[in-house]
MARKE-560667 format. One record per residue (C-alpha): residue in one letter; x, y, z. Coordinates in pm, whole numbers, padded with zeros to 5 digits, always signed. Example, Ala and Ser with C-alpha at 12.3 -4.5 7.8 and 13.67 -1.06 7.14 Angstrom:
% MARKE-560667
A+01230-00450+00780S+01367-00106+00714
***
This chain:
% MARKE-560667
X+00231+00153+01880X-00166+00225+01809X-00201+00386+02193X-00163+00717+02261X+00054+00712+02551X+00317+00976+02688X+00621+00862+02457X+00459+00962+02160X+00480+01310+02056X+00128+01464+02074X+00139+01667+01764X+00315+01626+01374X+00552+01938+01522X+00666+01791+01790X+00763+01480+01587X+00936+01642+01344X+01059+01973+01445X+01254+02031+01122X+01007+01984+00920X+00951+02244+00636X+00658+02464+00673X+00411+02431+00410X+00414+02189+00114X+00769+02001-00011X+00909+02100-00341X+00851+01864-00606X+01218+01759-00572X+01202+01682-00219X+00830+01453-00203X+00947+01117-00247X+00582+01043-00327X+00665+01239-00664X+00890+00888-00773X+00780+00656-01003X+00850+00269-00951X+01166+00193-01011X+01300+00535-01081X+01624+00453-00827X+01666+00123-01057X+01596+00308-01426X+01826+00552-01349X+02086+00303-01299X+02036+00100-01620X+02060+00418-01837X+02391+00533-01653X+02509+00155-01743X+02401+00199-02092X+02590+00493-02137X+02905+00324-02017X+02861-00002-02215X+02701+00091-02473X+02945-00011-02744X+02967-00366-02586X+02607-00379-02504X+02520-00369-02898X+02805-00596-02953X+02613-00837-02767X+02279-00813-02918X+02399-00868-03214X+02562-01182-03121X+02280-01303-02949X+02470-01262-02630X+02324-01009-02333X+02490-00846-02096X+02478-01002-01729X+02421-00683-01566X+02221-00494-01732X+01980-00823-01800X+01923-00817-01392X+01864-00439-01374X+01609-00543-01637X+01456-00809-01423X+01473-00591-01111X+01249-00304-01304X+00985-00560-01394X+00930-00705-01025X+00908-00328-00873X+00665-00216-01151X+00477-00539-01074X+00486-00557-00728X+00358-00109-00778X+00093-00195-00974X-00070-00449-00725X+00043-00190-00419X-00168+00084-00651X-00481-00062-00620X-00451-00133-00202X-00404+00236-00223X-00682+00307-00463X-00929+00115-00244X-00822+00209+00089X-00631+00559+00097X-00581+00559+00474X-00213+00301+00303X+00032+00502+00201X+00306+00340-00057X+00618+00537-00165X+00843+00411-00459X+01220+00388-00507X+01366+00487-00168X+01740+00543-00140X+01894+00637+00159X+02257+00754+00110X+02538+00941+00316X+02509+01340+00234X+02762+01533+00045X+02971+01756+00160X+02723+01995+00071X+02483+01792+00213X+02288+01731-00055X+02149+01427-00202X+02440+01269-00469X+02375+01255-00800X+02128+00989-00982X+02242+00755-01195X+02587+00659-01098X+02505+00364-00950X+02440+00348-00573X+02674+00415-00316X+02868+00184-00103X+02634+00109+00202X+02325+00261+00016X+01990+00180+00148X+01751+00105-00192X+01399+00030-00156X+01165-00089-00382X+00846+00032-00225X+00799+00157+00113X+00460+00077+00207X+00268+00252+00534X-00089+00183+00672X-00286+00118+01004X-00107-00244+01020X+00240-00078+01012X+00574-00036+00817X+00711-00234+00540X+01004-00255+00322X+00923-00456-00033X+01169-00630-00217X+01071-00797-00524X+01230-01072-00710X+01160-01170-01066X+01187-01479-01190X+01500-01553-00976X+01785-01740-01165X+02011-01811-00823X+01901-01878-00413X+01744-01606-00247X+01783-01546+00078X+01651-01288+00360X+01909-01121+00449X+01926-00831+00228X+01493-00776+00274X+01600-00813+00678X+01886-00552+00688X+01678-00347+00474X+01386-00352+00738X+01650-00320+01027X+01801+00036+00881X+01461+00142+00716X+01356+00127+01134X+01633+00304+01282X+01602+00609+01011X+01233+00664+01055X+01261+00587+01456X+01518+00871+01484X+01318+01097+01274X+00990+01060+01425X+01014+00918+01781X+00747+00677+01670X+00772+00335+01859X+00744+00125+01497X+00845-00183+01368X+00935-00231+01026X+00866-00549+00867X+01053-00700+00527X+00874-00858+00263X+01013-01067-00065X+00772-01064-00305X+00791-01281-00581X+00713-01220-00935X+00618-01468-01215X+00793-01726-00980X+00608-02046-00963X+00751-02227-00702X+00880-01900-00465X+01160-01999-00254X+01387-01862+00030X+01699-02040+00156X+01841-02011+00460X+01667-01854+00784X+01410-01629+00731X+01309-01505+01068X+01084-01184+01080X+01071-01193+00676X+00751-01272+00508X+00776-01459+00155X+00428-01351-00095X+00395-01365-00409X+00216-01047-00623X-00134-01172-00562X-00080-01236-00194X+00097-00913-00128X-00237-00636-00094X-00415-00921+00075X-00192-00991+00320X-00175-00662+00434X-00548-00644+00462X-00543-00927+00654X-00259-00760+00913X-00436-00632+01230X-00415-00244+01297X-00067-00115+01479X-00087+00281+01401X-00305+00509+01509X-00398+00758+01239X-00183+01064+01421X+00145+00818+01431X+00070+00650+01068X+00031+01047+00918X+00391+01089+01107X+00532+00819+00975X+00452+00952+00641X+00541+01294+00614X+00929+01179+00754X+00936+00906+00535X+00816+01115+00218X+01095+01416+00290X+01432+01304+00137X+01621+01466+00404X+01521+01168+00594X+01707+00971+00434X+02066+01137+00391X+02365+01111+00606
***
């Protein structure tokens, strides 16, 4: 990474030789998602299924389980966006997409449906965050109720590696990070090797702080694989 020696391909063609020509359709940019959107989705779908119980509840001062932690896992991505927004706003050479999902295709391989819930084995990113001091995969926790640990955020990074590194030929390393939200004390049990534990305000300045690993020609790779949601099917 960051030299420009013989294994890495010398133009964004050569990289990615099916890309499409020309701009993505709105459909297809993954920079088009809003925070959370993979999560959102999710909670209405639930809604719809529950939503006779879910009132039930209310009313007796009782909430559902479920749909309480989709709620909490909305809040830390649109928290942990809104920090990620302003790295981006002050230094555009980062690059931060929202709500990845990486699923196995269709039949008609096409991307399944949104909102059933995701699939067994689905990949689901938070944020997906890409700049001159690498890859990383974001997973926020809010206000966590039970032990977190690192092995979701590390599998995460693991697979989030392997899909990019096939598409691009790119030599990268992806690196997972839990970030906290309105956690006080923020805690990780059990190992935590090659995961890095922030909190919202330490997040954009601890990637400021990273030393550079792209170039700009395998950072602008990088990006236009990661943002095509072809990528990330099958």
């Amino acid at each position: 990474m960051g030299t420009d020696s013989p294994s890495v391909p010398v133009t964004v063609a050569d990289a990615l030789p099916n890309l499409r020509t020309g701009r993505l359709a709105r459909g297809d940019d993954l920079t088009n998602n809003r925070p959370a959107m993979h999560l959102l989705a999710q909670r209405r779908a639930y809604r719809r299924k529950h939503f006779a119980s879910l009132v039930r509840g209310r009313l007796r001062g009782r909430y559902d389980p479920q749909h309480r932690a989709l709620s909490r896992r909305i809040a830390g991505a649109r928290a942990s966006a809104r920090e990620l927004w302003e790295l981006v706003a002050q230094r555009p050479v980062w690059r931060v997409i929202q709500s990845v999902r990486s699923v196995p295709a269709t039949r008609s391989g096409q991307r399944p449906t949104a909102g059933s819930g995701p699939p067994v084995n689905a990949l689901e990113l938070d944020q997906l965050v890409i700049g001159p001091a690498g890859v990383f995969v974001v997973q926020t926790v809010y206000r966590p109720t039970q032990d977190v640990t690192a092995d979701a955020a590390r599998d995460a990074a693991r697979r989030t590696q392997e899909i990019l590194g096939r598409a691009t030929r790119v030599p990268i390393t992806v690196q997972a990070l839990i970030v906290f939200v309105k956690a006080d004390q923020p805690r990780v049990v059990g190992p935590r090797d090659d995961v890095e534990v922030l909190t919202t305000d330490e997040l954009v300045p601890w990637l400021e702080s990273r030393r550079p690993m792209l170039t700009e020609r395998e950072l602008e790779i990088v990006h236009l694989a990661a943002r095509d949601h072809r990528t990330w099917i099958g």
